[in-house]
N, C-alpha and C positions, 0 to 999 in steps of 0.2 A: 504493500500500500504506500511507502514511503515513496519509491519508484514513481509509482503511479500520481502521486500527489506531486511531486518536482518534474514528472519527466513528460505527464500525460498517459493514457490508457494505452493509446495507440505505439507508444514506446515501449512499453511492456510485452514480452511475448513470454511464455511461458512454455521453453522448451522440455523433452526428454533429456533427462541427466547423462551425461556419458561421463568415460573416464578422467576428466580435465582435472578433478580435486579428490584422487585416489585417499590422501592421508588425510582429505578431511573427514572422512566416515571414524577413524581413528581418534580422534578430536574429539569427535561429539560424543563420543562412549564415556567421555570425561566431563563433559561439561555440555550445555544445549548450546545449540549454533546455528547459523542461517551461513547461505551461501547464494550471490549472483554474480553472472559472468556482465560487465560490461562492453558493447558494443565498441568495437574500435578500429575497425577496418577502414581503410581507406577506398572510398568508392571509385574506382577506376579502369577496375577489371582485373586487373592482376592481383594474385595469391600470393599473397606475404606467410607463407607457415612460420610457427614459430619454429626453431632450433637451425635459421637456415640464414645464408648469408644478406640475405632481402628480406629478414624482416623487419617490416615497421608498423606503426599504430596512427592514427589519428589525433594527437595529441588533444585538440578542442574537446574530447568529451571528457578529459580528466578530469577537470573541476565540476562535470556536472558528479562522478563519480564518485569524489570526495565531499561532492555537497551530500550526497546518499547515504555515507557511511555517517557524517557527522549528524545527520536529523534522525536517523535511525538510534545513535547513542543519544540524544537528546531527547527522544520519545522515551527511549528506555529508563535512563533516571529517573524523570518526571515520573512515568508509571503512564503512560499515553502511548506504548507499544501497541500496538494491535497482533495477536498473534494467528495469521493466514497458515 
């Protein structure tokens, strides 16, 4: 909802999880957690993978991604989490 509130509905897509945060399931066996992938591709056509000599990101969405993280802890404190 945090997303959805900073970013619009239409920004949100709620995919099938794949392998991308293998050690996160390890994590939560410890403690509860949330996880999203931010959107960062560079629209142009070309496949940037990661681990390869071409890759790169979008930089412009970074601070929408840090806006995410900090309102999501600032719901949390408060006690204005909503948990989806």
């Amino acid at each position: 909802s945090v997303a959805q509130d900073l970013a619009g509905d239409t920004a949100v897509v709620n995919a099938e999880f794949g392998m991308g945060g293998e050690d996160f399931a390890y994590m939560t066996q410890q403690a509860p957690g949330a996880m999203f992938m931010l959107g960062a591709a560079i629209d142009d056509g070309l496949v940037r993978n990661h681990h390869t000599d071409i890759f790169d990101i979008d930089e412009r969405v970074l601070p929408l991604g840090a806006a995410i993280l900090a309102e999501t802890a600032r719901r949390f404190v408060t006690g204005k989490l909503e948990n989806n």
